[in-house]
C-alpha positions as CSV (number, residue, x, y, z in Angstrom):
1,X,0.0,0.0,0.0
2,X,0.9,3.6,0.1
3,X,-1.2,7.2,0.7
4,X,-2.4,9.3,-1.6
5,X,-0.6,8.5,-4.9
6,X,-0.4,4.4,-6.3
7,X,0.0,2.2,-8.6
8,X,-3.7,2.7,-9.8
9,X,-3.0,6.6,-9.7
10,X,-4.7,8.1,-13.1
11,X,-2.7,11.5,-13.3
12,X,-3.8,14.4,-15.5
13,X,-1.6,17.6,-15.6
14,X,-2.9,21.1,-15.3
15,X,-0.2,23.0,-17.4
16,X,0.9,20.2,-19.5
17,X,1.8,22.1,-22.5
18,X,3.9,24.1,-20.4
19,X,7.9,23.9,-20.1
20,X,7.6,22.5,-16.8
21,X,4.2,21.3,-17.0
22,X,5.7,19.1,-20.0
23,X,9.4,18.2,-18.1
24,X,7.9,16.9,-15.2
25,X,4.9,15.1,-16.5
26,X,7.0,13.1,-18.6
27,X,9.4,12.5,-15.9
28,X,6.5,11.3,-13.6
29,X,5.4,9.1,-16.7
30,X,9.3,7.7,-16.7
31,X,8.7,6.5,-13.8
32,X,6.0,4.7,-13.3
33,X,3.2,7.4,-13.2
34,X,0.1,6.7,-15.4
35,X,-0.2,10.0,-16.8
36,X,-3.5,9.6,-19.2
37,X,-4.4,13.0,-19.8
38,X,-2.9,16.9,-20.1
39,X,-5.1,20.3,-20.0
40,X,-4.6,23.6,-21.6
41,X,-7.7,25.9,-22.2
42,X,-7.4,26.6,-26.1
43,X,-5.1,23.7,-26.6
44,X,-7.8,20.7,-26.2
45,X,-6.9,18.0,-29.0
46,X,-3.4,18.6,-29.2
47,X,-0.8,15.9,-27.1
48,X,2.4,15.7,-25.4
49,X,4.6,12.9,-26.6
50,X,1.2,11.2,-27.4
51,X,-0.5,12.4,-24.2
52,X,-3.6,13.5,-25.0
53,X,-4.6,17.7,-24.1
54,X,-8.0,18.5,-23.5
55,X,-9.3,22.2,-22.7
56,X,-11.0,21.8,-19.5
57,X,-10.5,18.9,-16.5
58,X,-13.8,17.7,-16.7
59,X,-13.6,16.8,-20.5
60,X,-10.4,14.7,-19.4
61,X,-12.3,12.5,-16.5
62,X,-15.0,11.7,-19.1
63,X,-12.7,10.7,-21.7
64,X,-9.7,9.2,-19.5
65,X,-11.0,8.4,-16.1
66,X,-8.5,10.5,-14.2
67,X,-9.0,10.2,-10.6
68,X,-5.5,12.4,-9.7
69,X,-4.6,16.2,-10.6
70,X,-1.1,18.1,-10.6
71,X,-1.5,21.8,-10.6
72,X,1.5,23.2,-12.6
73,X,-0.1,26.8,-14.2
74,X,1.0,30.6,-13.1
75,X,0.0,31.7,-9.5
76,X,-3.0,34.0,-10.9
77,X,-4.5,30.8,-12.2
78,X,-3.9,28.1,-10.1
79,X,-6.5,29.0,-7.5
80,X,-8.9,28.6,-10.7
81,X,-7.0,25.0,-11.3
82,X,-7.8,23.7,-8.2
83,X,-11.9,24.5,-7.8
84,X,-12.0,23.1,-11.4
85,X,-10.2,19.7,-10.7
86,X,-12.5,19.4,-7.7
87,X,-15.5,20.6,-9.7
88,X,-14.6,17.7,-11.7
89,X,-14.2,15.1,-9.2
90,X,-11.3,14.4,-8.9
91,X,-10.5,13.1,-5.2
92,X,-6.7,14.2,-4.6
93,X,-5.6,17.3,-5.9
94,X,-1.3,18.2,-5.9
95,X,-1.0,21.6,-6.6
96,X,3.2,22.9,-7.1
97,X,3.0,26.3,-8.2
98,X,4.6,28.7,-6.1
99,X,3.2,32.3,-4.9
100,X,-0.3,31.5,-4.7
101,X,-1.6,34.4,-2.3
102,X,-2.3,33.6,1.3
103,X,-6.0,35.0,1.3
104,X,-7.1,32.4,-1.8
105,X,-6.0,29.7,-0.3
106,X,-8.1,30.4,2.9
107,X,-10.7,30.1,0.4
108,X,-9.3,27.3,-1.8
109,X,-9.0,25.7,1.5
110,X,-12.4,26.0,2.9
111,X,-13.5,24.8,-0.9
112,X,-11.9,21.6,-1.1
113,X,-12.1,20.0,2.6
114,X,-15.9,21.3,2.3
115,X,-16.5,18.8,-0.7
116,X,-14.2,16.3,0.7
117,X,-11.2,16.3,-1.4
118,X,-7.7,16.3,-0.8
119,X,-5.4,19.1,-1.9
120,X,-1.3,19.0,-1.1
121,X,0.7,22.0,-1.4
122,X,1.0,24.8,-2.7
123,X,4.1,25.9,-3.0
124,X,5.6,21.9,-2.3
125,X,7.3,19.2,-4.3
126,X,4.6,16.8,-4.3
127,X,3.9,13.2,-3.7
128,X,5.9,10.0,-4.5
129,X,5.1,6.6,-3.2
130,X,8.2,4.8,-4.6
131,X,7.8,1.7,-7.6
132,X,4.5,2.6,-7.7
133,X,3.8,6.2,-8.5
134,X,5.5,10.1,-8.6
135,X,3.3,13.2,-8.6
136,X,5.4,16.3,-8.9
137,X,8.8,17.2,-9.1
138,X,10.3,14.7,-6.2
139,X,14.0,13.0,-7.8
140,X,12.5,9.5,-7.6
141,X,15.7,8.0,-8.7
142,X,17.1,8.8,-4.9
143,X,14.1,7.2,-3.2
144,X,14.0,3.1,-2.9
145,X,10.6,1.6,-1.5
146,X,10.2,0.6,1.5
147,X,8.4,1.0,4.9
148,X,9.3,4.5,6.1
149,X,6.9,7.6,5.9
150,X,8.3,11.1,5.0
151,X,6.3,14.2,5.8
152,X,8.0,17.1,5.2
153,X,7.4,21.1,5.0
154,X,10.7,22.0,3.2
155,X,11.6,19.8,-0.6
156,X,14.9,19.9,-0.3
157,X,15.5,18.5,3.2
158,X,13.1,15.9,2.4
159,X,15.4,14.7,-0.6
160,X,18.2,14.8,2.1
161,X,17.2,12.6,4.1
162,X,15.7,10.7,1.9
163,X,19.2,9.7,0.6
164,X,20.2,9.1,4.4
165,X,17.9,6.3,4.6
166,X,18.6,5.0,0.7
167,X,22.1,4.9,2.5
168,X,21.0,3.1,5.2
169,X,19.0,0.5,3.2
170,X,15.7,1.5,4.1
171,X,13.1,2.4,2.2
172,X,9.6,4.9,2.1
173,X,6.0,3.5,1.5
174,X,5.4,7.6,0.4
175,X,7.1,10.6,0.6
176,X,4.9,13.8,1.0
177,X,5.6,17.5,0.5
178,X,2.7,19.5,2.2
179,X,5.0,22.9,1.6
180,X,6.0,26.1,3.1
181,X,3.0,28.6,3.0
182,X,1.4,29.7,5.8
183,X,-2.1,28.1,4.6
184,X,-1.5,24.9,2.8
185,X,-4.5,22.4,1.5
186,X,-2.9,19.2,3.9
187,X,-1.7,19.4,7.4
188,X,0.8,17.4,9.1
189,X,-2.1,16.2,10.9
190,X,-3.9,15.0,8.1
191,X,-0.8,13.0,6.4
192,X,0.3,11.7,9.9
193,X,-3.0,10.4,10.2
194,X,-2.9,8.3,7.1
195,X,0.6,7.3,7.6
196,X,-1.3,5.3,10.7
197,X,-3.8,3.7,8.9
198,X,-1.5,3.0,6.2
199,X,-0.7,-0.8,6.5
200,X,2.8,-0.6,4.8
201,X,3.9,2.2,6.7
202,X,5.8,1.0,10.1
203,X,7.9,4.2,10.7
204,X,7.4,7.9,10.4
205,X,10.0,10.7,9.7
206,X,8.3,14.5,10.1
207,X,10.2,17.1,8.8
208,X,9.2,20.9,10.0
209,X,10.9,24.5,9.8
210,X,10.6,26.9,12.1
211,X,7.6,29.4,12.2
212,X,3.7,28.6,13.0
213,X,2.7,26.0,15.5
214,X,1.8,23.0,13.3
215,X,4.9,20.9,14.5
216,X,3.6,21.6,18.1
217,X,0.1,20.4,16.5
218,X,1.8,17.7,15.1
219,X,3.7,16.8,18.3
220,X,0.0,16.3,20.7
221,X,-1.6,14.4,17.9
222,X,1.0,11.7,17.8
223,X,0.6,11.7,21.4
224,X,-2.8,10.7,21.1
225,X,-3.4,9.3,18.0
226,X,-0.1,7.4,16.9
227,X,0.7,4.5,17.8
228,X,3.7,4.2,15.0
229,X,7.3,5.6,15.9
230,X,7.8,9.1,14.6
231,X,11.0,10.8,14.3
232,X,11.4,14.6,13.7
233,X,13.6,17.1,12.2
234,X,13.2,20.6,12.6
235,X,15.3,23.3,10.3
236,X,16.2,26.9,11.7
237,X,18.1,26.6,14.5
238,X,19.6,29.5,13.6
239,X,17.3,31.3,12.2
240,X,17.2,34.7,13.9
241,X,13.8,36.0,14.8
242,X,11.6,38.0,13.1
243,X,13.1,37.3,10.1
244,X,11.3,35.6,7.3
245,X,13.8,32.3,6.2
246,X,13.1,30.5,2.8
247,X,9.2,29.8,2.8
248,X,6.6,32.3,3.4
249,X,5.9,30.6,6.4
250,X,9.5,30.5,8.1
251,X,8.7,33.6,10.4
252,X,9.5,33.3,14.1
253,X,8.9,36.0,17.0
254,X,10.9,36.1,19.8
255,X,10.4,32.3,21.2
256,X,7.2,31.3,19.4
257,X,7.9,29.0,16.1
258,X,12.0,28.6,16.7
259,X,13.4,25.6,16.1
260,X,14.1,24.9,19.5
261,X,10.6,25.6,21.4
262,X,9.5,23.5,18.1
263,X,12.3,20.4,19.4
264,X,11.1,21.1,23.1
265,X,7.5,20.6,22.2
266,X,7.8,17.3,20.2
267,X,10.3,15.6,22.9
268,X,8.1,16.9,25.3
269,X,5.7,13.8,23.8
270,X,8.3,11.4,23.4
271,X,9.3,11.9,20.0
272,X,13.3,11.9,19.5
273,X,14.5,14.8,17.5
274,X,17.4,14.8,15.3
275,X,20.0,17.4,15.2
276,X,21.0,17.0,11.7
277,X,19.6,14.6,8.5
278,X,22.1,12.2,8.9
279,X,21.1,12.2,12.4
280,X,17.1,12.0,12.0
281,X,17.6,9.1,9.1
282,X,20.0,7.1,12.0
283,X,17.6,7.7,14.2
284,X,14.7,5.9,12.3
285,X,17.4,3.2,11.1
286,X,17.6,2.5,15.2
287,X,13.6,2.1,15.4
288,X,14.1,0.0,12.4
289,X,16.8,-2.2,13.6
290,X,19.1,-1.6,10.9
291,X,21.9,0.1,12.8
């Protein structure tokens, strides 16, 4: 098994025609991803390396059953992307595009988890349950498959340790970026959740930044609700505060949201907290038993 992206994952990409649109839905394709469909208003009946383009999303579920969405249009539009995946139906919605404005996506938000859908990102690097699916820009090729859970607020650190574990010989049942902004469409809560009702996932590895307060979320829900071993990471230690780092989230105010009241909170409940990535991925090879 895996969460939110699989084997039976039918893909279609918002922005297809796109140069980036284009690159990394063929690259999801090359890797396992069944991509059946692309869509570009103006551009329907055209394809992309014999994907076929169609103008709106819900003249591509009618024709190709997708069930999955990847969001790759400009920020002005992707707002309008996402209510018209979901207007379409389709259940899981991975948006990447960057600088999407904080007040739509209270409203984006409110749209999709209103008509039951599930929306990761913006602003993140997607989804990738490895053999078996890749939905956004994730390097698969670093990733093996395997039994270890990845949720992550920052891309890059989640390709890091990533590695780590490759390195140790373990491997993730799916890696999630939820992203940086200050309002995104999934919570740690919400993937953490399905990580524990996920029967191949046995270990968890959390990911946060400083700023906010969902790692502190994070940290009483796996109090309560987990019954998996979870291992954090938290970036920014030092950050100096009131200065926005990196994401549009990464804002900290004298002690609220550092790294440090964020490590405090989650060992607080019991959940180890590494110091660096090679130092979270050992940590999670020690639950594992393979070091």
């Amino acid at each position: 098994m895996a969460i939110l992206v699989d084997g039976a994952t039918r893909l279609v990409v918002q922005g297809l025609t796109g140069s980036e649109g284009r690159f990394h839905g063929l690259r999801n394709r090359s890797h396992g991803t069944n991509v059946v469909a692309g869509v570009t208003p103006g551009k329907g009946g055209q394809d992309v390396d014999g994907i076929p383009v169609f103008d709106t999303v819900a003249a591509a579920v009618e024709e190709t059953e997708a069930d999955t969405a990847m969001v790759f249009v400009p920020a002005p539009f992707a707002a309008d992307a996402i209510y018209e995946a979901v207007e379409a139906g389709l259940g899981t919605v991975v948006c990447i595009t960057e600088g999407v404005p904080a007040h739509e996506m209270l409203h984006v938000h409110a749209y999709v988890h209103a008509r039951g859908a599930t929306l990761v990102g913006p602003n993140c690097p997607g989804v990738l349950s490895p053999g078996k699916a890749n939905v956004g820009i994730i390097p698969a090729e670093i990733f093996r498959e395997g039994a270890v859970g990845l949720v992550s607020r920052s891309g890059t650190l989640t390709y890091q340790i990533g590695h780590e574990l490759t390195q140790l010989g373990l491997g993730n049942s799916t890696i999630v970026g939820i992203g940086g902004d200050p309002v995104v469409g999934s919570s740690f809560i919400d993937i953490l959740g399905r990580f524990q009702a996920d029967a191949q996932t046995e270990q968890v590895v959390l990911v946060g930044e400083i700023g906010g307060d969902e790692e502190e979320k994070a940290a009483a829900f796996i109090e309560a609700e987990m019954t998996k071993p979870v291992v954090a990471y938290i970036a920014g230690f030092t950050a100096p505060p009131g200065k926005t780092m990196g994401h549009a989230g990464a804002i900290i105010s004298g002690s609220s949201g550092t790294a440090q009241a964020k490590k405090e909170a989650l060992e607080a409940r019991g959940i180890r907290v590494g110091t660096t990535p090679t130092e979270t991925a050992e940590l999670i090879g020690e639950v594992a038993g393979r070091s």
